[in-house]
C-alpha positions in Angstrom: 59.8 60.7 83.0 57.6 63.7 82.6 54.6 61.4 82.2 55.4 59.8 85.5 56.4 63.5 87.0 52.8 64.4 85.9 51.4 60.9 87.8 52.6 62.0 90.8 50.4 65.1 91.0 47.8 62.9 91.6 49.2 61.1 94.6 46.8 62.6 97.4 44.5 60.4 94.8 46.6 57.5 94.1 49.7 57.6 96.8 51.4 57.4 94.5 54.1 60.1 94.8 57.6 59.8 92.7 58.7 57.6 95.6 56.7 55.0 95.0 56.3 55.4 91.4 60.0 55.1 91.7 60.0 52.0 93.7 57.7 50.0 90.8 58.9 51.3 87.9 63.2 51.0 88.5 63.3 47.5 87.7 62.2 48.1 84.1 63.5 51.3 83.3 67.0 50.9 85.0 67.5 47.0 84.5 70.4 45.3 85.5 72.0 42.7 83.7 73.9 41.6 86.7 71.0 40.9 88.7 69.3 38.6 85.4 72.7 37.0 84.8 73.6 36.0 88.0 70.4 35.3 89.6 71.1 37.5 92.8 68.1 37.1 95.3 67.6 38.2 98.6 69.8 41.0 100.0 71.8 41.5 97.3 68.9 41.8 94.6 66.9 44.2 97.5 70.3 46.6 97.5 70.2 46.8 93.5 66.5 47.7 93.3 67.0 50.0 95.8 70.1 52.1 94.5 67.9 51.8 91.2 64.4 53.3 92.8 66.7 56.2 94.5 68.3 57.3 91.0 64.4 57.4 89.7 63.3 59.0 92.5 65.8 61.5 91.9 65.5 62.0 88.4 61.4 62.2 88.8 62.1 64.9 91.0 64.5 67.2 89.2 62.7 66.5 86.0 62.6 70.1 84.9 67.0 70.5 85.6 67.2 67.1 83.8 65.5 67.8 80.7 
């Protein structure tokens, strides 16, 4: 998390702020079984990744309270 924290401070290089480092990297580090096991697509598998991309987001930006 701190590695990605410190990514972010080069997002007026890269855009890419902890949002979007959030958005790409939830799937892998907050994988659901449910979604692999069941084979969810569409709206359902959209809602998952996104609850998982907000908790990252979150956690990227109270890095320092976190840990």
């Amino acid at each position: 998390m701190r590695h990605l924290l410190h990514m972010a401070t080069y997002s007026s290089q890269t855009n890419m702020h902890a949002r979007n480092l959030a958005i790409v990297w939830a799937p892998n580090l907050l994988r659901s079984k449910d979604i692999e096991a069941t084979g969810f697509n569409g709206t359902a598998a959209f809602m998952e990744v996104r609850v998982q991309s907000i908790v990252v987001e979150f956690i990227l930006t109270h890095v320092e309270q976190l840990f």
